[in-house]
C-alpha positions as CSV (number, residue, x, y, z in Angstrom):
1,X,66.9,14.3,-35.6
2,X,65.8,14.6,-39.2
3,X,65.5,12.5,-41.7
4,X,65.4,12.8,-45.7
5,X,63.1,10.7,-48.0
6,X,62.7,10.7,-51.5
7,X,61.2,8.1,-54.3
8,X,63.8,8.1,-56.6
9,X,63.0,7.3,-60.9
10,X,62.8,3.9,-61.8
11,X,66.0,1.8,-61.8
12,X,66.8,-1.6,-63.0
13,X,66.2,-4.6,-61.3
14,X,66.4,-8.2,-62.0
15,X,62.9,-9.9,-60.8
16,X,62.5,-13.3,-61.5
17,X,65.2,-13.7,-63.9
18,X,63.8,-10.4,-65.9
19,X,65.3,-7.3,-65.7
20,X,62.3,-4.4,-64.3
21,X,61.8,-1.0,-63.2
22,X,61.8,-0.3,-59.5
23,X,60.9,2.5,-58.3
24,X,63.4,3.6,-55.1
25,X,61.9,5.5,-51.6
26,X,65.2,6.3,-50.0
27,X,65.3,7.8,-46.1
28,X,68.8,8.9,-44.2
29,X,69.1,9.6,-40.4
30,X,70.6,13.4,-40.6
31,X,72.9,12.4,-37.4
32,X,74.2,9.0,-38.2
33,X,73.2,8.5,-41.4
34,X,71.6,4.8,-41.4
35,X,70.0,4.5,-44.3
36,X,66.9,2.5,-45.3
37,X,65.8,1.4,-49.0
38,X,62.3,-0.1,-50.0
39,X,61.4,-1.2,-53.8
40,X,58.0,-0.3,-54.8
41,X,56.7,-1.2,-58.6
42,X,55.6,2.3,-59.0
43,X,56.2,5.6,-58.1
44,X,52.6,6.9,-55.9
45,X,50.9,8.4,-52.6
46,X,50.9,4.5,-51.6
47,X,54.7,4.0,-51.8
48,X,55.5,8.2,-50.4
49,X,53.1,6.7,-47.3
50,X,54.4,3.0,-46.7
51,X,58.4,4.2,-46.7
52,X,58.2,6.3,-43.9
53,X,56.4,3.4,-42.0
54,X,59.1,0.8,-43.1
55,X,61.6,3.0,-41.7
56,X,60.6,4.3,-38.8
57,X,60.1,0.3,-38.2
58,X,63.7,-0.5,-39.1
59,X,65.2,2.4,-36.5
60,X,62.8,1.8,-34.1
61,X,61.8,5.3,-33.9
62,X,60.5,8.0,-35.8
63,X,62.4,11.5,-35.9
64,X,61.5,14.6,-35.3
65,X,61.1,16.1,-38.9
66,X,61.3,14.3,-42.2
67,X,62.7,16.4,-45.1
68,X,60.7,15.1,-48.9
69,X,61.7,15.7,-52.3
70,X,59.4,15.9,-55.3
71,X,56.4,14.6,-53.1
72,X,53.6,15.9,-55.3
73,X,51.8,13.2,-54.8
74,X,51.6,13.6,-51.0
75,X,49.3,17.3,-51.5
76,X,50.3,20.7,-53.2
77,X,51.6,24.2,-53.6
78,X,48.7,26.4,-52.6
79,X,49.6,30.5,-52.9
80,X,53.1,28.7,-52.3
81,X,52.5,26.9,-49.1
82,X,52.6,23.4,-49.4
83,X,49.2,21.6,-48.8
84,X,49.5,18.1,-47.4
85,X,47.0,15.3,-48.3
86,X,45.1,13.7,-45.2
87,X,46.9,10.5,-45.4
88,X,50.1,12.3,-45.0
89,X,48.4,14.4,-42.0
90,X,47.3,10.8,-40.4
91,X,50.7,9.3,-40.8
92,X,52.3,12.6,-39.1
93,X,50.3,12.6,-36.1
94,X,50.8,9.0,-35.8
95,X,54.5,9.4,-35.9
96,X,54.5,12.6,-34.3
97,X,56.7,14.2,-36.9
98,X,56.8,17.5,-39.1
99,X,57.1,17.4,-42.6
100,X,59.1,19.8,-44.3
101,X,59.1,19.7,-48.1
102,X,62.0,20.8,-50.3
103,X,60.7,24.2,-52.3
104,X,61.9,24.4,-56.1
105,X,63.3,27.4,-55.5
106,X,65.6,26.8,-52.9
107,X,68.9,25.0,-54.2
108,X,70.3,24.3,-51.2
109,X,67.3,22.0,-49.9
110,X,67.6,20.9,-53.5
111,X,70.8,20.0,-53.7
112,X,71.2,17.9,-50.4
113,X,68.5,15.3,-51.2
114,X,69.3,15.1,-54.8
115,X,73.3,14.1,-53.9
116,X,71.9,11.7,-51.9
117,X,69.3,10.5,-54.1
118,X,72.4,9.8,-56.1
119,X,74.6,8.2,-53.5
120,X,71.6,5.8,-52.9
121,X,71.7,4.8,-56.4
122,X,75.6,3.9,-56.3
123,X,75.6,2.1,-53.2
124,X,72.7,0.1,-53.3
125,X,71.4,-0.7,-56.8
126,X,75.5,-1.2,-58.1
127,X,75.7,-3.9,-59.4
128,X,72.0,-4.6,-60.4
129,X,70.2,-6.6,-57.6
130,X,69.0,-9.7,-58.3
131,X,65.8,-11.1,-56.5
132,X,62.7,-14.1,-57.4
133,X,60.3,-11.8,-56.2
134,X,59.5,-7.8,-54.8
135,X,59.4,-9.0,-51.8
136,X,62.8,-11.0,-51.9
137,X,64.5,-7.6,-53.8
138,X,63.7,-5.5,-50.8
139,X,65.6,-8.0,-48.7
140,X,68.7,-7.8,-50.6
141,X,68.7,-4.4,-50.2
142,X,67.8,-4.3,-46.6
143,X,71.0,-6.3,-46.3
144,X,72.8,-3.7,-48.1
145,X,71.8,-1.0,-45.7
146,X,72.8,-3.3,-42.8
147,X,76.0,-3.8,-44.7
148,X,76.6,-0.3,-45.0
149,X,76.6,0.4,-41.2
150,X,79.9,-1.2,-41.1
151,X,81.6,1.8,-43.0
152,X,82.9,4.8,-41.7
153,X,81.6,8.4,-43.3
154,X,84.3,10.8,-44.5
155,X,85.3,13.1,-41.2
156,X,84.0,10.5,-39.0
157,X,85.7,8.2,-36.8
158,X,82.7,5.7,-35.7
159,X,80.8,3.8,-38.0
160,X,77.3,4.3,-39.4
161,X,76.1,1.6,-37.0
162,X,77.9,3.5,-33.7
163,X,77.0,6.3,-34.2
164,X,73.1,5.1,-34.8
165,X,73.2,3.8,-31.4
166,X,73.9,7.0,-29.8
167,X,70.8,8.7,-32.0
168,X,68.8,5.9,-31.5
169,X,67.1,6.9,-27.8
170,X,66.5,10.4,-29.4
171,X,63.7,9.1,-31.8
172,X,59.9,8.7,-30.6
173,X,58.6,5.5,-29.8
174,X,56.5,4.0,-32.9
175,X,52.9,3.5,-32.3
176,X,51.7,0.7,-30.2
177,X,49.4,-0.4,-33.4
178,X,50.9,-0.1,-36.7
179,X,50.1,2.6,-38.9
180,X,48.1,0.9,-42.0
181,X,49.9,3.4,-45.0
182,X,46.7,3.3,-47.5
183,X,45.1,5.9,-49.5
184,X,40.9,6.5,-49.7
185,X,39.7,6.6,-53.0
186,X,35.7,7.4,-52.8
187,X,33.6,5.5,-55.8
188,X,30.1,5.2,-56.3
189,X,28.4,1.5,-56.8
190,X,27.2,1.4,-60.4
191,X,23.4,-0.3,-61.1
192,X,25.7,-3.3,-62.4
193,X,27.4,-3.7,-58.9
194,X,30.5,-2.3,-59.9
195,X,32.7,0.2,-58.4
196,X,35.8,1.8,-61.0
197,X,39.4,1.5,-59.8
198,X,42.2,3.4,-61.6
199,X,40.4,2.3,-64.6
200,X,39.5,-0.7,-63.7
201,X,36.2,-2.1,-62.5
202,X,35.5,-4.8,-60.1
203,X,32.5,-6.1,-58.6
204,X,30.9,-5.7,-55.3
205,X,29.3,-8.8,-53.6
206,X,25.8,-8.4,-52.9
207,X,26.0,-9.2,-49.2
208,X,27.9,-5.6,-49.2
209,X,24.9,-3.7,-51.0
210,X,22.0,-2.5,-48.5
211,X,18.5,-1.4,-50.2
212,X,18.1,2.3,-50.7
213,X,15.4,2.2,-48.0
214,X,17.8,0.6,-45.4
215,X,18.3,3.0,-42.0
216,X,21.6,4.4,-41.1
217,X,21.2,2.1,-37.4
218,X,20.1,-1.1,-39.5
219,X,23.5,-1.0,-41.3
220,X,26.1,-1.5,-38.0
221,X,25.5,-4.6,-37.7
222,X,25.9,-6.1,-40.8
223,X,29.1,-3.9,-41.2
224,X,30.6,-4.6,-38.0
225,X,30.2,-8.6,-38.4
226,X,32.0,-8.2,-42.3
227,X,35.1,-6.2,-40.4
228,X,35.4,-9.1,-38.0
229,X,35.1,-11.7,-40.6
230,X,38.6,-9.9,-41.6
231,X,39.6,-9.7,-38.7
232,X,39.7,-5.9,-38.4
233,X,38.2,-5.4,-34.8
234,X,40.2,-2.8,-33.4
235,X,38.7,0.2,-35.9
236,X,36.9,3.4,-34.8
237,X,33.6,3.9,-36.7
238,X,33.4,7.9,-37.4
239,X,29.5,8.7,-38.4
240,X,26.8,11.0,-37.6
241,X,23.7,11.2,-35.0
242,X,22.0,8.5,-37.3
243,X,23.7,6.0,-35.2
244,X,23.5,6.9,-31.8
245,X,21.2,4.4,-30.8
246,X,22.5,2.3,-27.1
247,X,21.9,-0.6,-28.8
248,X,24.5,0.4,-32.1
249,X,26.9,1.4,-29.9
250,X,27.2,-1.4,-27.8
251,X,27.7,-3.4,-31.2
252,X,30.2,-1.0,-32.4
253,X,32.3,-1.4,-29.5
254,X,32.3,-5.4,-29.1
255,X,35.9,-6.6,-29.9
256,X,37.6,-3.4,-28.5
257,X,36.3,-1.3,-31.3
258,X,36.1,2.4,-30.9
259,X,32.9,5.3,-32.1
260,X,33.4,9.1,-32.7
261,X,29.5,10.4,-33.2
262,X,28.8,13.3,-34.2
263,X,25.5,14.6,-31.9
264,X,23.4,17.6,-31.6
265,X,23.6,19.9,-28.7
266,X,20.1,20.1,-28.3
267,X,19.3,16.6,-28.7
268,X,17.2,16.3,-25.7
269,X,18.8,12.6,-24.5
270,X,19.4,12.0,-21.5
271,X,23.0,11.7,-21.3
272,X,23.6,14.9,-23.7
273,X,21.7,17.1,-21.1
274,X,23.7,15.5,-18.4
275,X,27.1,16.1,-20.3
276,X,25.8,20.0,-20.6
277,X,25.1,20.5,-17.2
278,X,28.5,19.5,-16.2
279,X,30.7,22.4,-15.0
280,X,34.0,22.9,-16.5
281,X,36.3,25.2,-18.4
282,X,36.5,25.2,-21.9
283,X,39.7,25.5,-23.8
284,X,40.2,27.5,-26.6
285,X,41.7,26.2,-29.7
286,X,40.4,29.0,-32.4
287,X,39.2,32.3,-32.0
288,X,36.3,31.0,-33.1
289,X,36.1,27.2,-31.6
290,X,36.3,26.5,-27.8
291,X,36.2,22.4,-26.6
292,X,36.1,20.7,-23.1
293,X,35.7,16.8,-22.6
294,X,33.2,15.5,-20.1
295,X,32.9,11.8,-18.6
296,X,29.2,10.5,-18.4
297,X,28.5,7.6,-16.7
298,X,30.7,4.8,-15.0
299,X,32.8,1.4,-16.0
300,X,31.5,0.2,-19.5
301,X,28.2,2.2,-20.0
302,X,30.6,5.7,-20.2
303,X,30.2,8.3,-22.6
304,X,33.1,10.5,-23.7
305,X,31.7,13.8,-24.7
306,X,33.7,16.7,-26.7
307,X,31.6,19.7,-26.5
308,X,32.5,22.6,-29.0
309,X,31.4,26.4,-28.2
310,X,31.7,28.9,-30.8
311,X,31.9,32.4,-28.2
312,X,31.1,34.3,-31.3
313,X,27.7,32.2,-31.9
314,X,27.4,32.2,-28.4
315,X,27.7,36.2,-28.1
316,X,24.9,36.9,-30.5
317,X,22.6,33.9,-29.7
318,X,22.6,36.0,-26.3
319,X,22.4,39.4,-27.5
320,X,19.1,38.0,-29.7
321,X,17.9,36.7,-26.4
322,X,17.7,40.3,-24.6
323,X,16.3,41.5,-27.8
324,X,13.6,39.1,-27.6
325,X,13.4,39.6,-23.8
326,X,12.9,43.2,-24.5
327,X,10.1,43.0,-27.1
328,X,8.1,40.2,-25.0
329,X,8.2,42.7,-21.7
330,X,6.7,45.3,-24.1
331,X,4.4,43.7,-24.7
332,X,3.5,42.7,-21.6
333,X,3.3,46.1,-20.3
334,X,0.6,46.5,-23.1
335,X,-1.3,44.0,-22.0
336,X,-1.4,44.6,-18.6
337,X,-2.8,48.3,-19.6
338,X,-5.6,46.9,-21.9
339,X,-9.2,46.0,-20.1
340,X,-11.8,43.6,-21.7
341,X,-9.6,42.9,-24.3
342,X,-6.5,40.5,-22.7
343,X,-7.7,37.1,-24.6
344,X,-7.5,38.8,-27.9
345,X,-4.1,40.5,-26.9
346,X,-2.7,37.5,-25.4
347,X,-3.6,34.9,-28.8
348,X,-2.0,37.5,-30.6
349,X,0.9,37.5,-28.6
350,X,0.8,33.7,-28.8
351,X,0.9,33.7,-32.6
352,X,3.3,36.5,-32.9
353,X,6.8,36.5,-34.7
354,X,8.1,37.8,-31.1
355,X,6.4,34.7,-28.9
356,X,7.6,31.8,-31.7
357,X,11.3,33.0,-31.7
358,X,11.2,33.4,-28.3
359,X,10.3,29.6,-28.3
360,X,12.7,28.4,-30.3
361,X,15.9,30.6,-29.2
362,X,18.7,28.7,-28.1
363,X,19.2,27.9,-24.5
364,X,23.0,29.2,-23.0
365,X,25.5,27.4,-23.5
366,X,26.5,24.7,-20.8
């Protein structure tokens, strides 16, 4: 089950009685070949993200791997390895796909999507399709795709749409929430209250702007009460220990919204030295990174915790605990052999290097 995509050059169009460039993302079933064709006005990460989504909508499914053509835009050759962006990582594991991209130097891989990038051009944009809008042109050629299940591949004896029905149990099952296909663009809020664009500035309300002074916790709400004015409810807030107050995550998670926050292991709260003293195994996922998940607390007041271990932290924060272990008993032994002079001996202990690191080690890991 693999499917090839590609965002073809600009062709003609006729848009509102004027004849445009539209820019092509073309995607193929390997098995039955159904084909699905979406216009874009330009050729960009935001197109290479949204016509995998508008296909695996149209099949119902998404396949197993997705082949791309000239998808710089998507990440890049690193050492020769192809380095994908994080939208396109986001978009795989909620499609559950892998993505294999054609390499310049093979001709074979080559040579298969560009035929079809070519057969894509001949069957759907021959003769020029006409349309009063974007919208309306990718309707006309959604028709043409539906029209082209009717015909019968060379060597084959069922059609396009028979054989598609046979393929279609074998994809996976689309996500139960759509997939939003956007890219993140970070910008910095100028003393004018503007933010640049792709060269373009625009303004940023004031409501949105918090004081320099304002806390990390005094920030949820506001934040959380914009998202449900448009009506984005169901989000997961990612942030750090600055807001894991009770109180902001009860707000965060009104309106079935979700928090991932980042906490420190030796936080002292309550239901972080609870999650540590739970027993389990951890499982390793690195040589270097070991997780295990713990439940803390019962029906709505629950904590999920994800604890990471480092081994290799954890082997020499105990090999520097012996150490100190070692030093301290040393100089307890010298202590106990001194007369008249223990106070002296013991506030020197007490301000020594050996008594403060002692204090301050790290406590095993749970």
């Amino acid at each position: 089950m693999i499917h090839r995509s590609s965002v073809t050059g600009p062709g003609p169009a006729e848009i509102g009685g004027e004849l445009r460039t539209a820019h092509i993302f073309c995607a193929r079933l390997a098995h039955s070949t159904r084909d699905v064709v979406v216009a874009y006005s330009q050729k960009d990460r935001a197109a290479w993200l949204d016509g995998p989504v508008a296909a695996f909508t149209r099949w119902g499914g998404a396949p197993a791997a997705c082949w791309y053509d000239n998808a710089s835009e998507l990440g890049r050759l690193v050492g020769g390895q192809f380095k994908a962006c994080e939208e396109l990582l986001a978009l795989q594991s909620a499609y559950r796909f892998r993505a294999h991209h054609c390499n310049p130097g093979e001709g074979h891989e080559k040579g298969l999507v560009e035929n079809l990038v070519g057969y894509f051009r001949r069957a759907y944009m021959v003769p020029i399709p006409t349309a009063d809008s974007r919208e309306d042109l990718n309707d006309v050629l959604a028709f043409r795709c539906q029209t082209e299940e009717q015909r019968r591949r060379r060597g084959q004896v069922q059609t396009v749409g028979e054989r598609f029905l046979a393929e279609r149990p074998l994809l996976a099952p689309v996500p139960e929430h759509p997939f939003l296909p956007c890219t993140r663009h970070p910008v910095r809020v100028s003393l004018q209250q503007l933010v640049t664009f792709k060269q373009r500035r625009y303004s940023v309300p004031l409501e949105h702007v918090f004081p320099g002074n304002t806390a990390d916790a005094g920030t949820v709400q506001r934040v959380k009460d914009d998202l449900r004015g448009w009506r984005l409810n169901r989000v997961v807030f990612v942030a750090d220990r600055g807001f894991a107050g009770e109180e902001s995550l009860r707000y965060l998670q009104r309106g079935g919204g979700h928090d991932i926050i980042g906490e420190r292991m030796r936080a002292g709260l309550p239901a972080v030295e609870a999650a540590l003293s739970r027993q389990g195994r951890y499982r390793v996922v690195r040589d270097n990174l070991e997780v295990k998940e713990v439940t803390v607390g019962n029906g709505e007041a629950r904590h999920r915790y994800v604890i990471c271990r480092n081994p290799l932290e954890a082997d020499r924060d105990r090999e520097q605990r012996e150490q100190l272990v070692r030093d301290l008993e040393a100089e307890l032994r010298g202590l106990n052999q001194t007369r008249g002079v223990h106070a002296k001996r013991a506030c020197a202990l007490r301000i020594s290097r050996i008594w403060s690191a002692a204090s301050s080690a790290p406590a095993p890991a749970a």
